[in-house]
VOTIRO-567635 format. One line per 3 residues: for each residue x, y, z of C-alpha. Coordinates in steps of 0.05 Angstrom, whole numbers, plus 5000, padded with zeros to 4 digits. Example, Ala and Ser with C-alpha at 12.3 -4.5 7.8 and 13.67 -1.06 7.14 Angstrom:
<sites>
5246,4910,5156  5273,4979,5143
</sites>
This chain:
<sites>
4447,6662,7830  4464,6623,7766  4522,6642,7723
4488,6696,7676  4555,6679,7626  4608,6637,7631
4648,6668,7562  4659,6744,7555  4650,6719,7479
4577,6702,7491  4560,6779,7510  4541,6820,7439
4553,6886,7439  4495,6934,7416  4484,7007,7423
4418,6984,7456  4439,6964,7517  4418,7007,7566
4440,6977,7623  4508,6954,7655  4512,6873,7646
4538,6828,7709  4573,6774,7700  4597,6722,7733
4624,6650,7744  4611,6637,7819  4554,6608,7833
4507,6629,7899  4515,6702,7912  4474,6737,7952
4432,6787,7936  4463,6854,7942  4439,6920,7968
4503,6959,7947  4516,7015,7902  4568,6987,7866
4563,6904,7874  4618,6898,7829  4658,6923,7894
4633,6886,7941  4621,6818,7911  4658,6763,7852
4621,6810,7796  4654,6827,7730  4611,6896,7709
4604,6906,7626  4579,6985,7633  4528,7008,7580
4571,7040,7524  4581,7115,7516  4571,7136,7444
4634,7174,7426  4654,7212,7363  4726,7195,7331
4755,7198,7256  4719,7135,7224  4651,7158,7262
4609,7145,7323  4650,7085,7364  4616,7053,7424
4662,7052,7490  4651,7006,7543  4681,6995,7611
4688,6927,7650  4697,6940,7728  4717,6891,7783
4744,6885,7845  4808,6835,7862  4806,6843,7938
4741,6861,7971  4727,6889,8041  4687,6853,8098
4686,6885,8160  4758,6908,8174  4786,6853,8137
4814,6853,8058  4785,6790,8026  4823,6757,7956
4761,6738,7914  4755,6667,7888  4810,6648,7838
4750,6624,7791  4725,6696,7787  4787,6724,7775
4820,6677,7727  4755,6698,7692  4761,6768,7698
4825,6765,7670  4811,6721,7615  4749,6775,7599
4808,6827,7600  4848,6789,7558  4793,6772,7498
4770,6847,7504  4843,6870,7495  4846,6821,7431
4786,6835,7400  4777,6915,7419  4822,6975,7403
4837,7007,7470  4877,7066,7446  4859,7133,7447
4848,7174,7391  4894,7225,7363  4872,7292,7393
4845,7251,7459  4872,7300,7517  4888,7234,7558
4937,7217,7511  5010,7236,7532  5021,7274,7469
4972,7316,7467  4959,7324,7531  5035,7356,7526
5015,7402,7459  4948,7432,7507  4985,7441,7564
5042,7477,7517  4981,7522,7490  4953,7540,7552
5014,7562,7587  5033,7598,7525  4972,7644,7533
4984,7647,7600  5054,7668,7593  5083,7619,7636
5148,7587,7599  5133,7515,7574  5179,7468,7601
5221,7452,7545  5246,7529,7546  5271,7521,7626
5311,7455,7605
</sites>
């Protein structure tokens, strides 16, 4: 299987893409029958993006997904250093050109997950922690 890109910087980004993008650098790789080849094989997955609501508007989010160490058989395989040197450098220009924080009232978010969970146990009446210290 030919490289389908060599440069993250060659994908585009639309809200049309329906489907997740593989990439790779490594030429010849099987066909797979797996659910998640990304797993199993030197594949970099772009998913398609979630439409998500913040502040400035809808936002597209997108997740890449790959695997450093593979499984066969009982064995943990290291996948090629081409693959991964470009899986990192995919990491790296996505980092660079994307905002990866959350957004303010995002409950992942350390602070407000804190101010929710302060909420909650309030009507719960269990004291918040800040009152035990």
């Amino acid at each position: 299987m030919p490289s389908i890109f060599a440069r993250i910087d060659a994908v585009e980004f639309y809200p049309e893409l329906k489907y997740d993008l593989y990439l790779t650098n490594v030429p010849e790789i099987p066909p797979l029958r797996v659910r998640d080849p990304q797993k199993a094989t030197p594949l970099l997955r772009l998913s398609s993006p979630f439409h998500i609501a913040c502040p400035s508007g809808i936002a597209l989010l997108h997740y890449i997904d790959y695997a450093e160490e593979t499984l066969r058989g009982a064995e943990i395989v290291t996948q090629p250093k081409l693959f991964l040197s470009f899986a990192r450098q995919a990491r790296e220009w996505l980092h660079q050109n994307y905002s990866s924080q959350r957004g303010r009232n995002t409950a992942d978010r350390p602070a407000e997950y804190e101010r929710i969970l302060s909420i909650l146990q309030r009507k719960q009446g269990v004291p918040s922690l800040d009152a035990q210290n």
